[in-house]
C-alpha positions as CSV (number, residue, x, y, z in Angstrom):
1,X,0.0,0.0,0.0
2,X,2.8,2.1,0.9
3,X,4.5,1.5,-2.1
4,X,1.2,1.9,-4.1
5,X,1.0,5.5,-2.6
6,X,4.0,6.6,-3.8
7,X,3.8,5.9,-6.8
8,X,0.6,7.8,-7.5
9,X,1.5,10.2,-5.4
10,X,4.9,10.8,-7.9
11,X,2.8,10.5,-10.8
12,X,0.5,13.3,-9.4
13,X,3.7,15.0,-8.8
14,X,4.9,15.1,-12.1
15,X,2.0,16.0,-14.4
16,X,2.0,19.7,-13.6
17,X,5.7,19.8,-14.6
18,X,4.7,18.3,-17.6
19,X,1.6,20.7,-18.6
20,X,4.2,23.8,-17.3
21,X,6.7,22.2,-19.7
22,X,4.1,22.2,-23.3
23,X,2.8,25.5,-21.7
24,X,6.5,26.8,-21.7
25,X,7.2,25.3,-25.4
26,X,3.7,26.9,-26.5
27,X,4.7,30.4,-25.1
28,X,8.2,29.9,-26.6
29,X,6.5,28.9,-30.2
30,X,3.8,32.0,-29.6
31,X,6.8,34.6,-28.8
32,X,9.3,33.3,-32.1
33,X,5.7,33.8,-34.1
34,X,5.2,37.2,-32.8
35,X,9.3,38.7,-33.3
36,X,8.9,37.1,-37.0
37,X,5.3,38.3,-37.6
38,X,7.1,42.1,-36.7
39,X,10.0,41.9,-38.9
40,X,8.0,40.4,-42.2
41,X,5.9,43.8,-41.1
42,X,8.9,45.6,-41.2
43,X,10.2,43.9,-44.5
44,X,6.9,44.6,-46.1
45,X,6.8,48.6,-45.0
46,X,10.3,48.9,-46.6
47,X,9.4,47.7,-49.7
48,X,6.4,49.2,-50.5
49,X,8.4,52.5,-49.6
50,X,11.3,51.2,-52.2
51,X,8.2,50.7,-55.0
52,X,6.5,54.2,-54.5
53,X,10.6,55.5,-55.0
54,X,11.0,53.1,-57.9
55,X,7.6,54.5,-59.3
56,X,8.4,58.3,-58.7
57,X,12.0,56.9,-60.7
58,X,10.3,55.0,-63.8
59,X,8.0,58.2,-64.8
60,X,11.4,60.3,-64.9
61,X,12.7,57.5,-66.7
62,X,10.3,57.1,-69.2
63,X,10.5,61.1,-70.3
64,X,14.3,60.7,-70.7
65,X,13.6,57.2,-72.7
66,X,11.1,59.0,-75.2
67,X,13.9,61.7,-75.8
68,X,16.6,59.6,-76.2
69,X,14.6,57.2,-78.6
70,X,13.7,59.5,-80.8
71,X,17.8,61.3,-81.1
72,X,18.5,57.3,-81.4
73,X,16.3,56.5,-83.9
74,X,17.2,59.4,-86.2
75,X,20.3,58.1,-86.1
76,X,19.2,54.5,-87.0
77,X,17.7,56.1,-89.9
78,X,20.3,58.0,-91.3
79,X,22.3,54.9,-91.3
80,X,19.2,52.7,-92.9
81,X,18.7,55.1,-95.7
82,X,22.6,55.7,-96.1
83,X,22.1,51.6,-96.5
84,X,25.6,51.0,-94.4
85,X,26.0,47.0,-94.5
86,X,28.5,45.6,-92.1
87,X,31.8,44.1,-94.2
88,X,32.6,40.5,-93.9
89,X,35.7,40.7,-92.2
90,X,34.9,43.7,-89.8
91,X,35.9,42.8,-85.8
92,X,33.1,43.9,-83.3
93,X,33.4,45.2,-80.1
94,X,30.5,44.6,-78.0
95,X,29.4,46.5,-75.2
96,X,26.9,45.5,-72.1
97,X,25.1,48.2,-70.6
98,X,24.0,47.2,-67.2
99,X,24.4,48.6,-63.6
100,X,25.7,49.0,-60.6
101,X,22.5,47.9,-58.4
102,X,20.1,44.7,-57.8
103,X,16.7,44.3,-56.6
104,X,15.2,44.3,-60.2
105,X,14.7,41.0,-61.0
106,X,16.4,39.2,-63.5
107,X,17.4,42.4,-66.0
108,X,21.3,41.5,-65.5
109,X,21.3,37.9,-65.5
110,X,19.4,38.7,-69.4
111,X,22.1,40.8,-70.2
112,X,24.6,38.6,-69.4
113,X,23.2,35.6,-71.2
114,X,22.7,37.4,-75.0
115,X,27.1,38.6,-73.8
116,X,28.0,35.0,-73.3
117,X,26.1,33.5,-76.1
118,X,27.8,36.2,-78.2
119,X,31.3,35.6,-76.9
120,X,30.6,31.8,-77.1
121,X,30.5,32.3,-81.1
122,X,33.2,34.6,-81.1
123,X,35.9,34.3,-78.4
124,X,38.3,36.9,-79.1
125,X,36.2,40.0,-79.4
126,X,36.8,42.1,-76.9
127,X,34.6,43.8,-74.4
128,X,33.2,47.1,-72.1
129,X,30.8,46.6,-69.3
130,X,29.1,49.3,-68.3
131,X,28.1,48.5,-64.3
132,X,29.4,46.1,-61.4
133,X,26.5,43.9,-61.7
134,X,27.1,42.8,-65.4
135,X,30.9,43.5,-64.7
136,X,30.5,40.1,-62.1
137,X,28.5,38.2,-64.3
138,X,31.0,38.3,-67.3
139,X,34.1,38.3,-65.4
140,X,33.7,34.8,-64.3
141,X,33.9,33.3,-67.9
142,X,35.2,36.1,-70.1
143,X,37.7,37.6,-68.1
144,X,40.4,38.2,-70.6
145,X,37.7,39.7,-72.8
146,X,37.2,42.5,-70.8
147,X,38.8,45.9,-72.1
148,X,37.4,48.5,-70.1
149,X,34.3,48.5,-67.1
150,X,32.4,51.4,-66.2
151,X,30.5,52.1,-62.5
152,X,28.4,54.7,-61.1
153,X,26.5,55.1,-64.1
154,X,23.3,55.1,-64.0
155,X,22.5,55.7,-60.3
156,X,20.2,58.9,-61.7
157,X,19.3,59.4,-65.7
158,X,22.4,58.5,-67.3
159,X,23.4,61.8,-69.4
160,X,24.6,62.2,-72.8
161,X,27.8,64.1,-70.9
162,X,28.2,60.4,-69.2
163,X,27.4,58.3,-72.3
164,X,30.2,60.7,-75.0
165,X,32.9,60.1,-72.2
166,X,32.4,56.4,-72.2
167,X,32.6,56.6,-75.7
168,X,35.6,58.9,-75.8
169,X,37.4,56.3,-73.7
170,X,36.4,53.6,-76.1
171,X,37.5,55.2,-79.7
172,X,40.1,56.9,-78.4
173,X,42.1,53.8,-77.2
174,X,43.8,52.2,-80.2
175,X,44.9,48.9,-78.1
176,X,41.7,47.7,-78.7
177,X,41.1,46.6,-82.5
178,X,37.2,46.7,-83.6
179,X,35.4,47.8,-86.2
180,X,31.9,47.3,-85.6
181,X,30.4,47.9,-82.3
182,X,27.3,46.1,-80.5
183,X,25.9,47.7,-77.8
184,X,24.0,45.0,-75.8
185,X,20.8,46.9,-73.7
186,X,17.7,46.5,-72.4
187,X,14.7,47.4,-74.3
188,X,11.4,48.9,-72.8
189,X,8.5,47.5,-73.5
190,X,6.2,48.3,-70.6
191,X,5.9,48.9,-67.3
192,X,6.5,45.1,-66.6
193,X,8.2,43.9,-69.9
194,X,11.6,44.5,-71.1
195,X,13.6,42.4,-74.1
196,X,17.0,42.6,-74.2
197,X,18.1,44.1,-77.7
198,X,21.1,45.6,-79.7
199,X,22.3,48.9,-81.4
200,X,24.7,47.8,-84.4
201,X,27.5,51.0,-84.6
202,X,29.5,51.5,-87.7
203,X,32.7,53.0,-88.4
204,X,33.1,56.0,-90.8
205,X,35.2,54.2,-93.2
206,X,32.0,51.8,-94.1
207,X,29.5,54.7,-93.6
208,X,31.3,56.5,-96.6
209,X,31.4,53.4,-98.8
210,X,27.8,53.3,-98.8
211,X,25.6,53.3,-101.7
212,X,23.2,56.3,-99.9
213,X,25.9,58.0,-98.1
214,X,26.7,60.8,-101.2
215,X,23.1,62.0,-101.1
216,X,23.6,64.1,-97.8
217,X,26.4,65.8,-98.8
218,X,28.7,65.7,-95.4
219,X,31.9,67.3,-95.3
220,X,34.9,65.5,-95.1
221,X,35.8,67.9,-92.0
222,X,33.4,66.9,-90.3
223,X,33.2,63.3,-90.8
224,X,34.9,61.9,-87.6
225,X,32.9,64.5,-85.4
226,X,29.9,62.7,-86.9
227,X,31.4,59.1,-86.1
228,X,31.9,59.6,-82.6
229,X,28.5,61.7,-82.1
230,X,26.7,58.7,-83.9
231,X,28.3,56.3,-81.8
232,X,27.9,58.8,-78.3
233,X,24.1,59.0,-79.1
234,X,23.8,55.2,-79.4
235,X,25.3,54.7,-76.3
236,X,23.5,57.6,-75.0
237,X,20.0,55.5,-76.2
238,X,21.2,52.1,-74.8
239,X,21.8,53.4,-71.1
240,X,19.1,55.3,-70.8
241,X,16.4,52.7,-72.0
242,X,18.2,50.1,-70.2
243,X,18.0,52.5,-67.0
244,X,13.7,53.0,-67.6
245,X,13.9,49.5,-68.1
246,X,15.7,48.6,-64.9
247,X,13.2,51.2,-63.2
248,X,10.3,49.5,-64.0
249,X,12.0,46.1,-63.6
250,X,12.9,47.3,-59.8
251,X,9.3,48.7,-59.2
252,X,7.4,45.6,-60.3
253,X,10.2,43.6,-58.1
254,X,9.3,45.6,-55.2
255,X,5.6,45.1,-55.8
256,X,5.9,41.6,-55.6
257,X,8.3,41.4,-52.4
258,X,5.1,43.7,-51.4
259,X,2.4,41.2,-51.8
260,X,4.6,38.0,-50.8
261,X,5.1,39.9,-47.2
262,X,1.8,40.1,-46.9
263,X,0.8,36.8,-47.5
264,X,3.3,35.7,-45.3
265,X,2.0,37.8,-42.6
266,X,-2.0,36.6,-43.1
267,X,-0.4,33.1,-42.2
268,X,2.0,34.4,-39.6
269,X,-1.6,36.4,-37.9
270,X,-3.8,32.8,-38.3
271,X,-0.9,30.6,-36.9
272,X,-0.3,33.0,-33.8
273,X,-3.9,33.1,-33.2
274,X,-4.6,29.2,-33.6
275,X,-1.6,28.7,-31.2
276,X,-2.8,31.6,-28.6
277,X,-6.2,30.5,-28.7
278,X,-4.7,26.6,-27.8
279,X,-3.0,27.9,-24.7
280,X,-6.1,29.8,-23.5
281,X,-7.9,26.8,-23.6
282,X,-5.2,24.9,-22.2
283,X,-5.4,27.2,-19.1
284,X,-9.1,26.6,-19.0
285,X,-9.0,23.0,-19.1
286,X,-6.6,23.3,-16.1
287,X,-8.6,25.7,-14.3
288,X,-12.0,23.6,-14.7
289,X,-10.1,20.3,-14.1
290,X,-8.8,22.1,-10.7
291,X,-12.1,23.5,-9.5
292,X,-13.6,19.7,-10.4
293,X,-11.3,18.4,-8.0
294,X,-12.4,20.6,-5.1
């Protein structure tokens, strides 16, 4: 009988440690939920803050884009009615216009897939990168391609003061033998759409062998000032589309991060509740269970 008593009198003993211990764990699980619930909160306040900033960025964006398309595309047409063909043995440079910052999406990793299946056809051309983020892309696989990289451009409108002294850089150093250049950008299409694209530059020597080219009458003084404004206003048209484009790219990003925080917190709010309203009845079970006993 003794022994009997004991043993019911340690197993009376030990359930209250063991209800304190699940209530412990369920308080533990309800506090992690709460500090988690706060900081997706958090999260989702910052980036609704970035996407009004990226939205206020992509309407500046857009009015610099419609400038520099239409200086661009004059340009394009002076060389389509001049009908300048590219000559069978001509080297290209190509150029990738990206940037310095993330959070938009997948707008670098494009630009640095149409580069490498490029260089992949032809390995010796060389290259300019234009931003860190396409600059680390490239590097990994075509570092000896690599000429020249160019950062903080593109933090604001990229200007056409920026885009003729990357160019300057470029024609003026005769180390590097093209004749041809590609400039490798990203294309608006809309406010969530982009397609990466290209902007074929062409020396003056195959400008002036065109069939067209005699019709507008140029001056032979002024022919090189018209090669290196041609080929300043193409790179002045690739960084500023590619910069709307990474705009809008960065706004619909932020949009998303947006609506996945607060997803996550409707669960976080539902699973805190569930497990609060489990320990309040919990508590109640105990307190009816107690005032049974008396």
């Amino acid at each position: 009988m003794l022994a009997r008593s004991a043993i019911t009198t340690t197993t009376r003993s030990a359930a209250p440690a063991l209800n304190t211990l699940g209530q412990t764990r369920n308080m533990a699980t309800l506090k992690e939920i709460q500090n988690r619930l706060k900081s997706v909160t958090n999260i989702s306040k910052i980036t609704a803050s970035m996407k009004m900033i990226a939205s206020t960025k992509t309407t500046r964006a857009q009015r610099a884009m419609n400038v520099a398309r239409q200086y661009g595309q004059v340009s394009n047409d002076f060389i389509k009615q001049a009908d300048v063909k590219v000559a069978g043995d001509a080297k290209e440079l190509i150029v990738t216009a990206s940037s310095d910052k993330g959070l938009c999406g997948g707008i670098h990793s494009s630009l640095s897939r149409y580069s490498r299946r490029y260089l992949n056809e032809h390995p010796e051309a060389p290259l300019v990168v234009i931003g860190d983020k396409g600059k680390v892309q490239l590097q990994r696989v075509f570092p000896q391609n690599i000429k020249y990289s160019f950062n903080q451009i593109g933090s604001t409108i990229p200007t056409f003061d920026e885009s003729s002294a990357i160019s300057s850089v470029i024609l003026s150093d005769k180390s590097i033998e093209f004749d041809n250049t590609k400039l490798v950008y990203n294309k608006f299409v809309s406010a969530i759409a982009f397609e990466t694209s290209e902007i074929e530059n062409y020396p003056i020597s195959q400008i002036i062998e065109a069939p067209n080219f005699k019709a507008y009458e140029v001056q032979e003084e002024v022919l090189e000032n018209l090669n290196e404004f041609l080929f300043a206003n193409s790179m002045h048209w690739a960084l500023v589309e590619g910069h709307a484009a990474e705009m809008a790219a960065k706004r619909t990003a932020m949009e998303n991060a947006t609506k996945n925080a607060g997803d996550m917190i409707q669960r976080l709010t539902l699973q805190y509740n569930r497990g609060r309203q489990t320990v309040i009845t919990n508590e109640l079970i105990e307190i009816i269970t107690g005032a049974s006993a008396l």
